[in-house]
C-alpha positions in Angstrom: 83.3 89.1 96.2 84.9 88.2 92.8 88.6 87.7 91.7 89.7 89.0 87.9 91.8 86.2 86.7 92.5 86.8 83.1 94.8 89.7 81.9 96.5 91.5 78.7 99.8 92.2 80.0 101.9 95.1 77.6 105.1 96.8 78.5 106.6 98.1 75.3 105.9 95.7 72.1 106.1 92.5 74.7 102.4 91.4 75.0 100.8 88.9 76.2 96.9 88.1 75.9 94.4 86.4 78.3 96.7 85.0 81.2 97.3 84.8 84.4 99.3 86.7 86.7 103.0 86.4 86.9 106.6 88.0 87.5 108.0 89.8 84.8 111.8 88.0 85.5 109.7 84.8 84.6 109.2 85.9 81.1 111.4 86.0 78.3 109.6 89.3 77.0 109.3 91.4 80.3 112.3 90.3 81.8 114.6 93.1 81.1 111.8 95.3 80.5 111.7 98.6 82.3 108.6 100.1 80.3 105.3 100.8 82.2 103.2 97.4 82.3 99.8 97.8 81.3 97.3 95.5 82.4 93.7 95.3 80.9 90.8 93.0 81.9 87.1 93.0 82.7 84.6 92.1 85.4 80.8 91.9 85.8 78.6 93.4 88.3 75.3 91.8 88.9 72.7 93.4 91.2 75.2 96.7 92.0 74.2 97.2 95.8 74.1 100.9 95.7 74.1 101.3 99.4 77.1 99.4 99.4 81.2 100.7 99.0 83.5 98.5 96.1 86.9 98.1 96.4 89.6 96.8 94.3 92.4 95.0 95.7 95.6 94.4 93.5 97.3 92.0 96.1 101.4 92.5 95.0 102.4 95.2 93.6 106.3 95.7 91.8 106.4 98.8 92.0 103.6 101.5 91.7 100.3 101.3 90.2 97.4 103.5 88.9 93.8 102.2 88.0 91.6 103.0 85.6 87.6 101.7 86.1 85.7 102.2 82.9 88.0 104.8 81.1 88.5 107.0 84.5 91.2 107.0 87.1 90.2 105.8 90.4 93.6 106.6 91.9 97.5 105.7 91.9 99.1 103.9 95.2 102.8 103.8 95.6 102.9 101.2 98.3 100.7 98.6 100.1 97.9 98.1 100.6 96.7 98.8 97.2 93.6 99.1 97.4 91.1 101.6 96.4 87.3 102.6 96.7 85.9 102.1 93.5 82.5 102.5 94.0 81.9 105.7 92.2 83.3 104.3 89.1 81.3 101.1 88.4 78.5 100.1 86.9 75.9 97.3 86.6 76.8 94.4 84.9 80.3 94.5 82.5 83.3 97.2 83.9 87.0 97.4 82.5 90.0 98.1 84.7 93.4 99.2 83.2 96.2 98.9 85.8 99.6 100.6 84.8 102.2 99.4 87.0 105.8 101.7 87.0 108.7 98.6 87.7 112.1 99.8 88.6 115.5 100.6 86.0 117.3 97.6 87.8 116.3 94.3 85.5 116.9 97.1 82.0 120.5 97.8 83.2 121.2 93.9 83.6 119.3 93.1 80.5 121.6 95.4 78.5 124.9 94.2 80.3 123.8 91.3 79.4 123.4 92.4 75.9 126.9 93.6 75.5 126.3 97.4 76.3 129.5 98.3 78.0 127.5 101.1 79.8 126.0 98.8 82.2 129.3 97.0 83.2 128.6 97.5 86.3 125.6 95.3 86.2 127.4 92.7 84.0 126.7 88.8 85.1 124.2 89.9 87.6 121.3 88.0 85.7 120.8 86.5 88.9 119.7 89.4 91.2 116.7 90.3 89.0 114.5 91.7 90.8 110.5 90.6 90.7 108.3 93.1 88.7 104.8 93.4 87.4 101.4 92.8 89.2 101.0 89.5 91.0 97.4 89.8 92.5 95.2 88.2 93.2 93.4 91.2 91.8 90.0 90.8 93.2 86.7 93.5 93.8 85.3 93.2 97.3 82.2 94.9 98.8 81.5 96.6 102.1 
């Protein structure tokens, strides 16, 4: 039905405002980042078919996820598919979703072996094996 294309992206103080999609080992800012990721964009409804049922489909998730639709929690999946029934949650015309994605401690403990913190020497030069975080989409609302 429609795809939501354009994101603020927040985990911690990294932000990043109106863009698209991506994985957080591709960013300077989110790399090392273990922080919940908080993703915010809108989408419109036109002619809400009440006799029909909405779903939103997140595409990739890294790692968990919980969805907001206009300020109230439609529900948290912790694998795929994640999807969800959204349809007592939307409205006519413009609706916000909030997506708070959970990543995992991995990319943190290279980031701060990288960093110097003896700690994390045992995850010392292993800048390589970063593991992809974040949501990757394509987010998009369907209708049944």
């Amino acid at each position: 039905m429609l795809s939501i294309n354009k994101w603020d992206v927040q985990s911690g103080i990294s932000i990043v405002k109106d863009t698209t999609l991506f994985d957080w080992r591709d960013n300077a800012r989110f790399k090392y980042s273990s922080e919940e990721g908080v993703y915010k964009s809108s989408f419109v409804i036109d002619n809400l078919n009440r006799g029909a049922s909405y779903f939103i489909d997140l595409g990739k998730v890294c790692f968990t996820a919980e969805v907001m639709i206009n300020e109230k929690l439609a529900g948290h999946r912790i694998f795929s598919p994640f999807s969800l029934n959204i349809t007592n949650f939307i409205k006519s015309g413009k609706n916000s979703i909030e997506v708070r994605v959970t990543p995992s401690q991995l990319n943190y403990f290279i980031g701060e072996a990288a960093h110097g913190n003896k700690v994390y020497n045992a995850y010392k030069g292993k800048q390589n094996d970063l593991m992809s975080e974040g949501l990757f989409g394509p987010v998009r609302v369907l209708m049944q």
